[in-house]
C-alpha positions in Angstrom: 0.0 0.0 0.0 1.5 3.4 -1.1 2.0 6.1 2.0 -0.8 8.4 0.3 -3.4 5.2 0.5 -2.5 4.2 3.6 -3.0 8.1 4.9 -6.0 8.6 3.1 -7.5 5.2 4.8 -6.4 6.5 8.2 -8.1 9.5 7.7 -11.2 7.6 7.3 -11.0 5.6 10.2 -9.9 8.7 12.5 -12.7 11.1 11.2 -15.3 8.7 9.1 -15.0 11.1 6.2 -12.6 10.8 3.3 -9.9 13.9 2.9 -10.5 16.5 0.9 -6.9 15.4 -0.9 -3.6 13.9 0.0 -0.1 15.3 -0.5 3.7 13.3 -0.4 7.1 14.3 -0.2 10.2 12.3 -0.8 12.8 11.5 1.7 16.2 12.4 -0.3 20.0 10.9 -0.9 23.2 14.0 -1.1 25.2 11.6 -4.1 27.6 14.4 -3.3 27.9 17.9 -2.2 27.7 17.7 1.8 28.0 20.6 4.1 28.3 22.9 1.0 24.8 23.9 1.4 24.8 26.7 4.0 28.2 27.8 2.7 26.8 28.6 -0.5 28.2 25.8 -2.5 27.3 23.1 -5.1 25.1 19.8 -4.0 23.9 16.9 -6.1 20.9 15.6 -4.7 17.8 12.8 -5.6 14.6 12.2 -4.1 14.7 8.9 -2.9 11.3 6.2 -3.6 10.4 6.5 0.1 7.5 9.4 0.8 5.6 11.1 3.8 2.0 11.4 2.7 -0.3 14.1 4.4 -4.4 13.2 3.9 -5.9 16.4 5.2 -9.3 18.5 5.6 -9.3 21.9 6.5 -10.9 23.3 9.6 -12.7 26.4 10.2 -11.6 26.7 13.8 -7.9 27.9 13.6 -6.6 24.6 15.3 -4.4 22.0 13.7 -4.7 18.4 14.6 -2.0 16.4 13.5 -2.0 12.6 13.3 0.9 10.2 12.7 1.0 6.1 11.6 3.7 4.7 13.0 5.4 1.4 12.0 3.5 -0.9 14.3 0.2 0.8 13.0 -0.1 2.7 16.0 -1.3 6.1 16.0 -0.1 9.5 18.0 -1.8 12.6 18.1 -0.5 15.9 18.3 -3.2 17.4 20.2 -5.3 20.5 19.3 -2.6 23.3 18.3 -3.8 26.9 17.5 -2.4 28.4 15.2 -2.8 31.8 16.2 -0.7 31.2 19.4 2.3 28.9 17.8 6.0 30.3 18.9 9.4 29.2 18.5 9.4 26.6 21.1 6.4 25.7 22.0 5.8 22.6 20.7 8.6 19.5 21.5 8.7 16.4 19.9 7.7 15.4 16.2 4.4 17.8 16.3 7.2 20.5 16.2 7.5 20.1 12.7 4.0 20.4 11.0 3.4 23.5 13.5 6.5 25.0 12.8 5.1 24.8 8.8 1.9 26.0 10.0 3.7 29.1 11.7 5.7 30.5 9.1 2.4 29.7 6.8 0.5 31.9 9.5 3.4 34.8 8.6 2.9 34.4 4.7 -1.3 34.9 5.2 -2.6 31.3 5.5 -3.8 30.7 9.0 -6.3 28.0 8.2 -6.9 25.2 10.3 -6.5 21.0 9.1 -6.9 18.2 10.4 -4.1 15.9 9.0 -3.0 12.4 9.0 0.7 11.5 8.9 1.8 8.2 7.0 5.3 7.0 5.2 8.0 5.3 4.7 11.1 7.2 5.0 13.4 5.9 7.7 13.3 8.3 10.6 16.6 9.0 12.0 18.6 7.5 8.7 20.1 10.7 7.4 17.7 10.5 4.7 15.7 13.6 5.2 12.5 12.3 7.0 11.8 15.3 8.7 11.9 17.7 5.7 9.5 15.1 3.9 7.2 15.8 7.0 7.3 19.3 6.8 7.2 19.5 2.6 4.4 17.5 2.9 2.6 19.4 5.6 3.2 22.9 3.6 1.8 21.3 0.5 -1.5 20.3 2.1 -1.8 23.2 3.9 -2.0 25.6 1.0 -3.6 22.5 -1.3 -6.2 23.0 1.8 -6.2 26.7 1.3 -6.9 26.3 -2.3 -3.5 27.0 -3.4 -2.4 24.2 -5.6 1.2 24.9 -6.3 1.8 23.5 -9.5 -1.6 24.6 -10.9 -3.1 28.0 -12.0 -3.5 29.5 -8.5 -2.8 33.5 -9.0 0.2 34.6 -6.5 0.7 30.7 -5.8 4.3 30.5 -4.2 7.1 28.4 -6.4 8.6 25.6 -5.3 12.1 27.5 -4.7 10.1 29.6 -2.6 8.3 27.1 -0.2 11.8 25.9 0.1 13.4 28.3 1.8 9.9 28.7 4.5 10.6 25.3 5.3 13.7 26.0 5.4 12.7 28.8 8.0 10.3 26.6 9.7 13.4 24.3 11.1 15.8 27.4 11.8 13.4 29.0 13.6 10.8 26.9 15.2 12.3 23.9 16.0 15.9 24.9 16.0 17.9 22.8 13.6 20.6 25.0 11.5 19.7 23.1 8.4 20.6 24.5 5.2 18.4 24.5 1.8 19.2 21.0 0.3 17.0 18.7 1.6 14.0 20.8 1.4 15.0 21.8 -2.4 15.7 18.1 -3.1 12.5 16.9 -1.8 10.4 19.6 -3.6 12.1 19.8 -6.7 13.8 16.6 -7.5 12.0 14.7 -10.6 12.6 11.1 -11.9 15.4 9.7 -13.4 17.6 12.5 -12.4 20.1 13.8 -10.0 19.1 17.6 -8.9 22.5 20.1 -9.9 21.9 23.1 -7.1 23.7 26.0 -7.0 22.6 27.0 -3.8 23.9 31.2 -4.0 21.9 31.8 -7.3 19.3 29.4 -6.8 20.2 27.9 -10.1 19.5 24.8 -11.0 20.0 21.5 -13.3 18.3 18.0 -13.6 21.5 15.7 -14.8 19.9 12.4 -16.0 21.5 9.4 -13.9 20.6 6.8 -16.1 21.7 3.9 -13.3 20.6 1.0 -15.3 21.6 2.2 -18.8 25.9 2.2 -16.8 24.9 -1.2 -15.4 25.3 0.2 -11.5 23.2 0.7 -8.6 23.0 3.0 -5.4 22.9 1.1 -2.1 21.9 2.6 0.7 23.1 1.1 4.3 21.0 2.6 7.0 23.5 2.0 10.0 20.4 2.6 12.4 22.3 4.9 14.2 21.5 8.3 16.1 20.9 11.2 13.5 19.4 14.3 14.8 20.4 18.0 13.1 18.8 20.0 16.3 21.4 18.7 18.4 25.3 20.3 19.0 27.7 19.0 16.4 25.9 19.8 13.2 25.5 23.3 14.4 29.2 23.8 15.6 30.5 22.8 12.1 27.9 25.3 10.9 29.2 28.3 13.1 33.0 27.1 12.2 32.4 27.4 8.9 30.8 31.3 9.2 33.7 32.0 11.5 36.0 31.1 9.1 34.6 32.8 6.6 34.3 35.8 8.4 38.2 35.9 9.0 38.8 35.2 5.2 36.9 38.1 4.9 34.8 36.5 2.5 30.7 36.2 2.2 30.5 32.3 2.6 33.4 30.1 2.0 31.9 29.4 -1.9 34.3 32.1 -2.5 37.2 30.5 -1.6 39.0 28.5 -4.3 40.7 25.5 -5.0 43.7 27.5 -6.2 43.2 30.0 -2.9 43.0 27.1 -0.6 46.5 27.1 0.4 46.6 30.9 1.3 43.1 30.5 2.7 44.2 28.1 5.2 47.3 29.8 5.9 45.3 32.5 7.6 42.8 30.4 9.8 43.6 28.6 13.6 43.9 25.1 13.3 40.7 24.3 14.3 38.9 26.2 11.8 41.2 25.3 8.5 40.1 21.1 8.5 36.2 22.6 8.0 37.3 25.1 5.3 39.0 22.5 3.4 36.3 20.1 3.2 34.1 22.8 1.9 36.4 23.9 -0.5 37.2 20.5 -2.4 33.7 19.1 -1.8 32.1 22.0 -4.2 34.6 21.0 -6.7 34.2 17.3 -5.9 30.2 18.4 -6.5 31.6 19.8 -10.0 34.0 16.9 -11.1 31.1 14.3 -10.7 28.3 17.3 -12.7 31.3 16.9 -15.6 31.7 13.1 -15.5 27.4 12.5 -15.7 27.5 15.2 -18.5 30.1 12.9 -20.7 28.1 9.5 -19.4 30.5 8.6 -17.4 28.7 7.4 -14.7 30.4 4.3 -13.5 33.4 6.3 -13.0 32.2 8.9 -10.4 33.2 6.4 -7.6 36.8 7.9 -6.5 35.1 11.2 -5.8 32.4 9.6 -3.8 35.6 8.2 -1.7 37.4 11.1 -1.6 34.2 12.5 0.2 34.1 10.4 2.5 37.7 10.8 3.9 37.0 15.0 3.8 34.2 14.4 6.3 35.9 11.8 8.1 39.0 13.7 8.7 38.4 17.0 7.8 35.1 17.5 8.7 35.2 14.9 12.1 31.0 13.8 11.1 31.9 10.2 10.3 31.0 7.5 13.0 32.4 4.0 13.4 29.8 2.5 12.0 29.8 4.7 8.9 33.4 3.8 8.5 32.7 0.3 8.1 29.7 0.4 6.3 32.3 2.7 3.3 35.4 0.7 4.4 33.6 -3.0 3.9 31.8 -1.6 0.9 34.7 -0.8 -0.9 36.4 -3.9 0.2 33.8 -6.0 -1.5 33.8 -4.5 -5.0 31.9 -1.3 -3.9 33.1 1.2 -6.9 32.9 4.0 -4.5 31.1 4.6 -1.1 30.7 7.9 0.8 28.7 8.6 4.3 25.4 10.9 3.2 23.1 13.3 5.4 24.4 15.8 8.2 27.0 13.0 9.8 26.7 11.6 13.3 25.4 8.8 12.7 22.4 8.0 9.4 23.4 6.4 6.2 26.1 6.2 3.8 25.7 4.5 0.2 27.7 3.2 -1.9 28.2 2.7 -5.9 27.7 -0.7 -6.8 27.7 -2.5 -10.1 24.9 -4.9 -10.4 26.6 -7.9 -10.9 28.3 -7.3 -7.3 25.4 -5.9 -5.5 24.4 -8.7 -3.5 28.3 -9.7 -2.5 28.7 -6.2 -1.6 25.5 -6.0 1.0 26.4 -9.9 2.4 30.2 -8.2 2.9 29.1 -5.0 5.2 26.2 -7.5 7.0 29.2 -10.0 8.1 31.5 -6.8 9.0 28.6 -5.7 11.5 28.0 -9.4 12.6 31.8 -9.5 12.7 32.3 -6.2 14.5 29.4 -7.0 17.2 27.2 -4.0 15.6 23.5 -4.2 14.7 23.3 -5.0 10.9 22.2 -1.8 8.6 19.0 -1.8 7.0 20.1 -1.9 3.1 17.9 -1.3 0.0 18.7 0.0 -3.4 17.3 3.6 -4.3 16.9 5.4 -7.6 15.9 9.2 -8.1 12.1 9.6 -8.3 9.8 12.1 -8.3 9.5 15.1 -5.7 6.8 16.0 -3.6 3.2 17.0 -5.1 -0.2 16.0 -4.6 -1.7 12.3 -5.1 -4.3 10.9 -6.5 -6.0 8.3 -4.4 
């Protein structure tokens, strides 16, 4: 059953009335590009298969009610929340997201009450962007509830770059997570068959086809089922380093540093702060080198720079974990073509490049090195890009 069905029929058991519609958002995969976000950089997103559906009705009351389907079929309930009275802080736990959405919505005019139902498939906790499905679902059905259809004919309707960045605004402000603008972008404007080219400063962006089957290859993704959470410190310290830094190269946002400036750059920073601007630095271009090989079909041989990644935020960046290093380090060791953590670090998922006549050899090899290792075995599944978040029919 598809998350939007199995919202929809929630719905119905929870208020014996259909939904007046249903909207889904993708969880996502960073192929490369990490960290780069908030510093203005490059980042080379997909949407991943997995989606966050919201079935909603609106309400004439103010209030939003907020139901989620958890894994074991179990419901929880937000509780009334009015909008009116929503602040920064007010709401803990999971419910924190759809009212923070519902908060900046207030800001931007549409202060309508829903009743919405919560179900999915994205893996919570897995680096994989679970919480920005949430919300991009959430804002969708709230202004699909509002009559604004964003894809449709809706005068003044807000674009998808736009919804974006109040998501976006909805984390940094309300609940407190120093995200940056790729995992809302990817899950809003990632479409099929593609890998999502954003420049982040100019907004620019590109959909690179990633034909995976056409270069014989296949992404795995190895959910170490380890703590992930962007609201807490680590995240946000690499976040301040980085604006530090660049405040003492007397730049904007460390985009502006080059390859060729690195040297000099790093020259000028305390040794703390240089490790960060380096990983920044060769990650845009890493984000450029892989744009360049997809352009010329090369896909098979993007690999190296996916490892090359992984060692920057390993060393450079300090985000790696042990289990990420073995889920990369067996990967590779079993034919992997390339592997690289993805997500904010700490803990999540890392994937790796995998030609399909070694996929399965590949995911037995990291299972034993957990077995091996005395570590709870990732959850593993293959991924390709798919659509991004819109409404569904049900």
């Amino acid at each position: 059953m598809s998350p939007a069905t199995e919202a929809a029929e929630a719905f119905h058991r929870i208020h014996g009335r259909a939904p007046a519609g249903v909207w889904s958002a993708p969880g996502r995969v960073n192929l490369i590009g990490e960290h780069t976000d908030y510093n203005d950089g490059f980042v080379l997103p997909f949407a991943l298969p997995h989606r966050l559906a919201a079935a909603g009705a609106p309400r004439q009351d103010g209030v939003l009610n907020v139901a989620t389907l958890g894994d074991d079929g179990q419901l929880q309930h937000s509780g009334p929340l009015e909008i009116a009275s929503l602040e920064p802080r007010s709401v803990a736990g999971w419910a924190a997201y759809p009212a923070g959405v519902a908060w900046v919505l207030r800001d931007q005019g549409y202060a309508a009450g829903a009743d919405l139902v919560i179900a999915g498939d994205v893996p919570s906790g897995a680096g994989l962007s679970s919480s920005h499905a949430l919300e991009c679902a959430v804002t969708l059905a709230l202004l699909g509830l509002a009559g604004v259809e964003i894809d449709g004919d809706t005068p003044g309707a807000p674009d998808r770059p736009q919804i974006a960045l109040w998501v976006q605004r909805s984390e940094n402000d309300f609940v407190g997570a120093p995200t940056g603008l790729l995992d809302q972008t990817a899950s809003l404007c990632c479409t099929e068959s593609c890998v999502l080219f954003l420049d982040v400063r100019s907004g620019e962006m590109e959909q690179v086809p990633f034909p995976l089957a056409e270069a014989g290859v296949r992404i795995l993704i190895m959910d170490t089922r380890t703590k992930h959470s962007h609201a807490e410190g680590g995240y946000g310290e690499r976040r301040r380093g980085t604006e530090r830094a660049a405040e003492l190269l007397g730049v904007k946002a460390l985009r502006d540093v080059t390859l060729e400036g690195l040297p000099a750059a790093l020259a000028q920073l305390p040794d703390e702060l240089a490790p960060l601007v380096r990983h920044v630095v060769t990650e845009n271009q890493r984000v450029l080198d892989v744009v360049a090989l997809l352009h010329q079909d090369k896909l098979a041989e993007i690999g190296p720079h996916l490892d090359a990644s992984h060692v920057s935020m390993r060393d450079d960046y300090r985000i790696s974990t042990t289990e990420l290093d073995l889920a990369v380090d067996s990967a590779r060791a079993a034919g992997a073509l390339g592997a690289r953590m993805t997500g904010g670090g700490f803990g999540g998922s890392a994937i790796a490049l995998v030609r399909e006549a070694d996929l399965e050899t590949v995911r037995s090899a990291v299972e034993a090195a957990f077995d091996n290792a005395g570590l709870r075995r990732p959850r593993t599944f293959t991924a390709v890009p798919s659509r991004g978040a819109g409404r569904d029919e049900v």
